[in-house]
C-alpha positions as a LaTeX table, in Angstrom:
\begin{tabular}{lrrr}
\hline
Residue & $x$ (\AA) & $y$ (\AA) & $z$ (\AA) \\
\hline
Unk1 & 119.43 & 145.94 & $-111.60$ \\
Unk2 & 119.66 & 145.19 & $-115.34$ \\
Unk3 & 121.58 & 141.78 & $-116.40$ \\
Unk4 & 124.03 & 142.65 & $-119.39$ \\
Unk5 & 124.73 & 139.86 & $-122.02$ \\
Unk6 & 126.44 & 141.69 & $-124.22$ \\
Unk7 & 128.01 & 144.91 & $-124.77$ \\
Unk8 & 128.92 & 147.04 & $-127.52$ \\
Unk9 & 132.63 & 148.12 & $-127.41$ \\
Unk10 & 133.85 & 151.20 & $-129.72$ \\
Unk11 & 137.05 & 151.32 & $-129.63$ \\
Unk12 & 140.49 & 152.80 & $-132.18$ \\
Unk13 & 142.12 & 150.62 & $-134.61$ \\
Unk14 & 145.13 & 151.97 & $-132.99$ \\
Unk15 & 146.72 & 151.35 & $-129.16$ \\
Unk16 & 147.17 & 155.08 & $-128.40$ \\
Unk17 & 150.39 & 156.68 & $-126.66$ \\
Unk18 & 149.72 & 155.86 & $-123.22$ \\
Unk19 & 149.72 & 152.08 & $-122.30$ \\
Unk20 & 147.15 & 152.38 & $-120.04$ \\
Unk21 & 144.67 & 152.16 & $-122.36$ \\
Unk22 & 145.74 & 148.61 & $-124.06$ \\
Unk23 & 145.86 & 147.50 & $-120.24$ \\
Unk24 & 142.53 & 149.22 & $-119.89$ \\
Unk25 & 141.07 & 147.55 & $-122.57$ \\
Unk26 & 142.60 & 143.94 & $-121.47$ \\
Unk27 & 141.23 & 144.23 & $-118.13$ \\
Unk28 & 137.78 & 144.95 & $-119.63$ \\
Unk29 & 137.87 & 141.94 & $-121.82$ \\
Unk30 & 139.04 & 139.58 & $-118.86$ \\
Unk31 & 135.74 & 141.11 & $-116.82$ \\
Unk32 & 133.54 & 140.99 & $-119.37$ \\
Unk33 & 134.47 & 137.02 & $-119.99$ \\
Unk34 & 134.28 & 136.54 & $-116.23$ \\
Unk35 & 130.98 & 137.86 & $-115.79$ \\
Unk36 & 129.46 & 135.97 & $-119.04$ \\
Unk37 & 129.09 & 139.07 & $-121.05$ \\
Unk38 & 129.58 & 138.83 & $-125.01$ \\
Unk39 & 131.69 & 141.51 & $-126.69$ \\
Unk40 & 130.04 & 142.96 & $-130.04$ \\
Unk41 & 132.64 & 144.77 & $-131.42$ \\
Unk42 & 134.33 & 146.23 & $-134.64$ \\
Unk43 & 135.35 & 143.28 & $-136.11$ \\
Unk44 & 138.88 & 144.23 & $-136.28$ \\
Unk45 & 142.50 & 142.30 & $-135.02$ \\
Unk46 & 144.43 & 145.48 & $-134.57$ \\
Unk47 & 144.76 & 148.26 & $-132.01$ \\
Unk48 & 142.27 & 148.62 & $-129.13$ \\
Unk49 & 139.73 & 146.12 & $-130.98$ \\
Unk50 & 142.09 & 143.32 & $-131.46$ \\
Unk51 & 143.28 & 143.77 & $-127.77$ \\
Unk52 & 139.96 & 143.53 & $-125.94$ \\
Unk53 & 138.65 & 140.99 & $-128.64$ \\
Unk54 & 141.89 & 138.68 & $-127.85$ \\
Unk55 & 141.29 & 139.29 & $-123.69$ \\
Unk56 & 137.88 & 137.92 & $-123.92$ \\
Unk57 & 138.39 & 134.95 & $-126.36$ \\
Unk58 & 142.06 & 134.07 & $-124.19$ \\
Unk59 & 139.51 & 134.30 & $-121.22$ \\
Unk60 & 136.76 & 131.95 & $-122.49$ \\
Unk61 & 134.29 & 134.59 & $-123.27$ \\
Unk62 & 132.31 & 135.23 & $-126.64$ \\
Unk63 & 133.02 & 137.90 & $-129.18$ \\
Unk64 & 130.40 & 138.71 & $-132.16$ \\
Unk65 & 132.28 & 141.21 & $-134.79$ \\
Unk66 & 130.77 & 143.24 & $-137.16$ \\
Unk67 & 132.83 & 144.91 & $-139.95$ \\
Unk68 & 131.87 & 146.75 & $-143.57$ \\
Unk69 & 133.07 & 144.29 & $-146.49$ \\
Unk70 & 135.69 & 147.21 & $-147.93$ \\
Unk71 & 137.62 & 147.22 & $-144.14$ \\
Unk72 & 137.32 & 143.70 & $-143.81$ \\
Unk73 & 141.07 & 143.59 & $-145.40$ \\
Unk74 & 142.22 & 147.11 & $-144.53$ \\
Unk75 & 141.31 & 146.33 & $-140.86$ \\
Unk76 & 142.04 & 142.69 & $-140.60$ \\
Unk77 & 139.24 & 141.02 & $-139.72$ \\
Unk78 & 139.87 & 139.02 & $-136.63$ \\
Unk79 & 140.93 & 135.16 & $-137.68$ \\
Unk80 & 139.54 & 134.50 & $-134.18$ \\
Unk81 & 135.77 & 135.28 & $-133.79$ \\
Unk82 & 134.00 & 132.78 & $-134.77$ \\
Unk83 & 131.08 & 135.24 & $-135.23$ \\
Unk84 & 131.96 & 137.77 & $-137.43$ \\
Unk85 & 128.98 & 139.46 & $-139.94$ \\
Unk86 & 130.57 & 141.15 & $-142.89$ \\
Unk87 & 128.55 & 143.78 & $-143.50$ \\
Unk88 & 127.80 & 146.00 & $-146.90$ \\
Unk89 & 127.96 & 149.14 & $-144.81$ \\
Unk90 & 129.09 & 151.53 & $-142.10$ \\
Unk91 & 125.07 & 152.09 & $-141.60$ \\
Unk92 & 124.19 & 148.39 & $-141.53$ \\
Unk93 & 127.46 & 147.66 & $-138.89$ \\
Unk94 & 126.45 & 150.00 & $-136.57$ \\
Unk95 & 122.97 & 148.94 & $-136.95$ \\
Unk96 & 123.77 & 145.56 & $-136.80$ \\
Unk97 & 126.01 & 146.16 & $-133.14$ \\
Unk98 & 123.38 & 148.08 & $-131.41$ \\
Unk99 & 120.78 & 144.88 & $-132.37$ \\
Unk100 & 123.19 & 142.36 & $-130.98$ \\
Unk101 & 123.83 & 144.81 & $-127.56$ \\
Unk102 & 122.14 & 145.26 & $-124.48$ \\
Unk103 & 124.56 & 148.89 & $-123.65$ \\
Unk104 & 127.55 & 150.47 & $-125.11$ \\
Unk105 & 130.61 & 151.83 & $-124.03$ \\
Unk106 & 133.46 & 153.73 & $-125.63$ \\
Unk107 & 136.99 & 153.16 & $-124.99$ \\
Unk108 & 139.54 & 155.98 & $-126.55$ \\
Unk109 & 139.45 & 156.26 & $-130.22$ \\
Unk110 & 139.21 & 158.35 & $-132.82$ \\
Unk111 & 136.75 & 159.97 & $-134.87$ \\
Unk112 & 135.04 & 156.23 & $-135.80$ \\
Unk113 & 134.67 & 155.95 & $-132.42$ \\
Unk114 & 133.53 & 159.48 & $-131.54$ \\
Unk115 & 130.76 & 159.24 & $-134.27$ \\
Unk116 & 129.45 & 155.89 & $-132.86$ \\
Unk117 & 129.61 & 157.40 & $-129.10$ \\
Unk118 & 127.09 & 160.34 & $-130.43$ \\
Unk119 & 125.03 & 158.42 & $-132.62$ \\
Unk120 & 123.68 & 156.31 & $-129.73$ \\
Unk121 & 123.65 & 159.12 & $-126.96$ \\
Unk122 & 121.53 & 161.00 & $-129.45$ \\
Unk123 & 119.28 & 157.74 & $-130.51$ \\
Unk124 & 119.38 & 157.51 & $-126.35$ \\
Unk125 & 118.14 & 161.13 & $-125.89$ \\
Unk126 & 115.57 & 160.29 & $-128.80$ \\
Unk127 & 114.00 & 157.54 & $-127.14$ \\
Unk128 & 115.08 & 155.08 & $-130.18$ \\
Unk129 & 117.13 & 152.70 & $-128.09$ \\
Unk130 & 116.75 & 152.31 & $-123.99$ \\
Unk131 & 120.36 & 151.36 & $-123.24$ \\
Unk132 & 122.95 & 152.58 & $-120.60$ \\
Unk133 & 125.96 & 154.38 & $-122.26$ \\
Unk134 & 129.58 & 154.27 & $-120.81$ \\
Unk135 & 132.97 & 156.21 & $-121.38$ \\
Unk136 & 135.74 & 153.96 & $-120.42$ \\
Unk137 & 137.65 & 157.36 & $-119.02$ \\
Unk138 & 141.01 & 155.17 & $-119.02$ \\
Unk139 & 143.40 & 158.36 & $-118.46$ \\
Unk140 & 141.68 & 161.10 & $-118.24$ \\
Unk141 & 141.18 & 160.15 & $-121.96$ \\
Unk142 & 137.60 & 161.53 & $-122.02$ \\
Unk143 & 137.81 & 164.58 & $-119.85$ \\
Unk144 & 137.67 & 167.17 & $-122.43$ \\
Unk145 & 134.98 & 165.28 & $-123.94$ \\
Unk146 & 133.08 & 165.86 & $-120.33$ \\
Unk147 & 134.11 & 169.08 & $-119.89$ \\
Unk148 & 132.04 & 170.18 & $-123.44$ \\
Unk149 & 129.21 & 168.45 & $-122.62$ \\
Unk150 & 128.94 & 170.67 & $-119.42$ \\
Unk151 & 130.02 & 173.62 & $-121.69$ \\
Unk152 & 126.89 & 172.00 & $-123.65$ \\
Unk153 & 124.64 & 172.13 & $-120.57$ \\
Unk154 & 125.62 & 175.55 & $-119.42$ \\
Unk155 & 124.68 & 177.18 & $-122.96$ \\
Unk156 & 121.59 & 175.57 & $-122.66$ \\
Unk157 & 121.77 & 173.09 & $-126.18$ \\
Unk158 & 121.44 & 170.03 & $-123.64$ \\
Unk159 & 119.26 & 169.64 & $-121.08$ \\
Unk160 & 121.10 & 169.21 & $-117.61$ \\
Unk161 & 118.80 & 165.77 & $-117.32$ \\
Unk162 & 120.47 & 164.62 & $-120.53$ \\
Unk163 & 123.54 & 165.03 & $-118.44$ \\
Unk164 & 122.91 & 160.90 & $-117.00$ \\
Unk165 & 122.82 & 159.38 & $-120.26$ \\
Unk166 & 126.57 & 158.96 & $-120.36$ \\
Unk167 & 128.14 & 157.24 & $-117.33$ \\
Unk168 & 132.26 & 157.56 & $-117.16$ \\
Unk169 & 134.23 & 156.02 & $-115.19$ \\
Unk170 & 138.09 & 154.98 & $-115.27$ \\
Unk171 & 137.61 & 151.51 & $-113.86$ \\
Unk172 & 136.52 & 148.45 & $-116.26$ \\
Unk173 & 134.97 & 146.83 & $-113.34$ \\
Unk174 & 133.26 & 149.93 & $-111.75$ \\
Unk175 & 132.00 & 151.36 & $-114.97$ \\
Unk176 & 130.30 & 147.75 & $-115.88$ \\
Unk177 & 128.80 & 147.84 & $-112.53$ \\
Unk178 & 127.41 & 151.65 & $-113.31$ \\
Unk179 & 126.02 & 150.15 & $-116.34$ \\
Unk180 & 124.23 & 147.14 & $-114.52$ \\
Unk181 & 122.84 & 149.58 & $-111.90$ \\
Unk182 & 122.29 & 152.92 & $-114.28$ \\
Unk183 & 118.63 & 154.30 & $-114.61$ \\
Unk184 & 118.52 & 156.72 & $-117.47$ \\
Unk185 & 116.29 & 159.77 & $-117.04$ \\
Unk186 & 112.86 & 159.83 & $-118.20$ \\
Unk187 & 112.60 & 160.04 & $-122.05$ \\
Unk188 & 109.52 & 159.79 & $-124.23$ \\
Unk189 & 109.81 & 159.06 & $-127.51$ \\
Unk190 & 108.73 & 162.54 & $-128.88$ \\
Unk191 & 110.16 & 164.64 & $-131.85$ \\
Unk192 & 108.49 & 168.11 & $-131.04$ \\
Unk193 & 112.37 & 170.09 & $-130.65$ \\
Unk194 & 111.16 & 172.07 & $-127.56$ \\
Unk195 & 110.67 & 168.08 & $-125.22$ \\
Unk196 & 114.47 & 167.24 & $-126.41$ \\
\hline
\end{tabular}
């Protein structure tokens, strides 16, 4: 069983429709502070980020934000987190977040979020990083998400091993405990396209 110290969190810059996620991403926060896990996060005070950024600080817990210099106003960088790198870039931010993280999970979000999801799945299935990836499936949020990377599987562009580097779960405290326990498949760090 792996120890987690801190955990990337992609998340929207909005709440969503259904409430469930804000209390999703609350709950989250208050676990992660419990258990001594930092949040590396966005950067950002609004919507989903602001939310679980506020539940681990109001909880004791540390928060390290990243954010590009041009969002840093559009965003509103968190007055709170006492760690926050302003970045030059969206390149160097995400870079920057996966350096400070021991996993990753996504929350619902938009395309920002959807784009960070795949770039470390793929860096996963690469062999670059060797870090347990959740879907906080608050919802049924992710579902559809699920269903095409089955649709993936079935038409043969993924391997069905792949299949375990995402772990989703609906529960904040279940899903953290996947990611604690999770052993990703057996990946060498290769490039030939016919061992991906």
């Amino acid at each position: 069983m792996s120890t987690l110290k801190s955990l990337c969190v992609f998340c929207g810059s909005k709440s969503g429709s259904d409430q469930q996620y804000q209390q999703s991403a609350i709950e989250l926060g208050r676990l992660m502070a419990q258990r001594n896990i930092s949040l590396v996060y966005g950067g950002g005070s609004v919507g989903l980020m602001g939310i679980i950024a506020d539940a681990v600080l109001e909880s004791g817990g540390k928060v390290i934000g990243v954010i590009p210099r041009q969002l840093a106003t559009r965003e509103l960088l968190h007055p709170g987190v006492e760690e926050m790198y302003v970045v030059d870039d969206m390149h160097t931010r995400k870079a920057k977040m996966s350096e400070c993280s021991d996993a990753f999970i996504a929350m619902p979000g938009g395309f920002g979020t959807l784009e960070e999801l795949f770039e470390v799945v793929s860096w996963v299935q690469l062999g670059i990083y060797s870090k347990p990836v959740g879907l906080l499936n608050t919802a049924g949020f992710y579902d559809p998400l699920l269903n095409m990377v089955e649709h993936c599987i079935e038409t043969e562009f993924i391997k069905p091993k792949y299949r375990d580097l995402i772990i989703a779960d609906d529960s904040p405290s279940t899903l953290l405990e996947h990611l604690q326990r999770h052993q990703l498949p057996k990946i060498e760090k290769i490039l030939n396209p016919e061992q991906i």
